[in-house]
C-alpha positions as CSV (number, residue, x, y, z in Angstrom):
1,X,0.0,0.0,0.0
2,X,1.4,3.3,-0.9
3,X,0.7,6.1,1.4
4,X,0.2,9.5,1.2
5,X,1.6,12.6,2.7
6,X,-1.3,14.4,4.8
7,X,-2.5,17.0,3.3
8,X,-2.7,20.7,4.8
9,X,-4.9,23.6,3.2
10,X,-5.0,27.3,4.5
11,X,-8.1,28.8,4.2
12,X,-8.2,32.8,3.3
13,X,-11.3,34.3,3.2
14,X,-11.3,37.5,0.9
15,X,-13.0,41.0,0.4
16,X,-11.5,43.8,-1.3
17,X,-7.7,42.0,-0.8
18,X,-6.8,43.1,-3.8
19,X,-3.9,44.8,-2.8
20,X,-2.5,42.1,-0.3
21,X,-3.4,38.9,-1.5
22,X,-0.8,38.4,-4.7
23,X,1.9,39.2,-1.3
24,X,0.6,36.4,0.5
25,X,0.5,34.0,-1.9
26,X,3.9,34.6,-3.2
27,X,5.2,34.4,0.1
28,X,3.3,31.2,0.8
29,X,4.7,29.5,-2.2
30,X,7.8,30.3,-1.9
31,X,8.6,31.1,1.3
32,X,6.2,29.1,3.7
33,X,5.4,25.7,2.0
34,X,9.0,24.7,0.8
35,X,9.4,24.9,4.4
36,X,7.2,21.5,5.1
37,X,8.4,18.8,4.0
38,X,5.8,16.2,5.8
39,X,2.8,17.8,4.5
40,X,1.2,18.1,1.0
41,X,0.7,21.9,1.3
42,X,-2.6,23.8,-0.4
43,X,-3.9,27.4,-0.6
44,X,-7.7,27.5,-0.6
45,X,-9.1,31.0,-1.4
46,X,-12.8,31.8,-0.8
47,X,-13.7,35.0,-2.3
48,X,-16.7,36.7,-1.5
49,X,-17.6,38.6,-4.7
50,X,-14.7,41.5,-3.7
51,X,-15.7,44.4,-6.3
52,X,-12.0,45.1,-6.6
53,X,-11.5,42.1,-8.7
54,X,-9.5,40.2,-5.9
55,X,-10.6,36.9,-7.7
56,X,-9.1,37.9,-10.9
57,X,-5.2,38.3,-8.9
58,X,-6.0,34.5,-7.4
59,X,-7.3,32.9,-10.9
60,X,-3.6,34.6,-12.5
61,X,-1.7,33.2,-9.8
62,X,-3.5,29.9,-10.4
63,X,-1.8,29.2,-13.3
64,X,1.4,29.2,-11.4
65,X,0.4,27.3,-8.4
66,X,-1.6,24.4,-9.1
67,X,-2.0,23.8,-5.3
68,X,-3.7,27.2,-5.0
69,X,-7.7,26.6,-5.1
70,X,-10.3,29.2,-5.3
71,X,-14.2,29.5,-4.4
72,X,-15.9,32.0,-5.3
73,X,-19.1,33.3,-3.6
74,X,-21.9,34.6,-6.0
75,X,-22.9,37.0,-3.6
76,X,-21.6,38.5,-0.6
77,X,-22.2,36.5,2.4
78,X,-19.6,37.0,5.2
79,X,-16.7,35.8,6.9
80,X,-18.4,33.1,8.5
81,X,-20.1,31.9,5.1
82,X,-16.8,31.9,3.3
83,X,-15.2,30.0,6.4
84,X,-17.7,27.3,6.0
85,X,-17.3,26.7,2.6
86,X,-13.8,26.5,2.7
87,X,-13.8,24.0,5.2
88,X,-16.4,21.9,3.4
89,X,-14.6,22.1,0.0
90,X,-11.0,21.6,1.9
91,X,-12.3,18.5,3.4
92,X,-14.3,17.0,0.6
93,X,-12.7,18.0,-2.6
94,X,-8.8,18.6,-1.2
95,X,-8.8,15.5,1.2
96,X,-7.6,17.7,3.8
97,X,-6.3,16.2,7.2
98,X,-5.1,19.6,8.5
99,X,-7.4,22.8,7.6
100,X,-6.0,25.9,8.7
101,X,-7.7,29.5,9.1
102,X,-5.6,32.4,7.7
103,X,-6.0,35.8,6.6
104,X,-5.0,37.3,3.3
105,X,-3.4,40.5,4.8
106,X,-0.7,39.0,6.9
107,X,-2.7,39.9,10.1
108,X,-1.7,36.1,10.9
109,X,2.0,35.7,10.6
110,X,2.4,33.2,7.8
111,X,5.6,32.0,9.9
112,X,3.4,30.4,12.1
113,X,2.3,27.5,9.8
114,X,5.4,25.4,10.3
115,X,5.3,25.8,13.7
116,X,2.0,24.8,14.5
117,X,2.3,21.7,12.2
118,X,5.0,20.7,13.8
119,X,3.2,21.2,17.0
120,X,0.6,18.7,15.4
121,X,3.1,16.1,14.8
């Protein structure tokens, strides 16, 4: 039987990030993830219909990072909405065994991920 590295997604809900997220996901993927080396690391973006076009930033960055996921909301329905779905879809679509919550302004300190999934171990 072959197994399988668990898998970890980070959750960022977004509205109006548009100046912020392209930061954080850069510095996830290049920065953060190479970092973890027992975990098969994904980004999970759940936009909720940001008028500043935050969704179009995450869908260009897609074609870079094929771990990089994004949901978006047809209509705005809050933090908590966006929080839910991402945990659904991270769980059921992504096979997640670890979900994190993060946000996409670097109000968490993305430095943090490591350690707490060490902490895990």
């Amino acid at each position: 039987m072959i197994s399988r590295k668990p898998t970890c997604v980070i959750v960022i809900p977004t509205y109006n990030e548009a100046e912020s997220i392209g930061d954080m996901i850069t510095h996830l993927f290049t920065k953060i993830f190479p970092q973890v080396d027992d975990y098969d690391m994904h980004l999970l973006v759940v936009d909720d219909t940001s008028p500043d076009g935050t969704y179009k930033i995450v869908k260009n960055f897609q074609k870079k990072h094929k771990k990089l996921h994004l949901l978006i909301n047809p209509k705005k329905a809050g933090i908590g909405y966006a929080y839910i779905q991402g945990f659904k879809y991270a769980m059921s679509k992504l096979n997640a065994d670890v979900v994190f919550e993060f946000d996409g302004d670097f109000q968490h300190p993305p430095a943090l991920i490591p350690i707490m999934l060490n902490r895990i171990e």
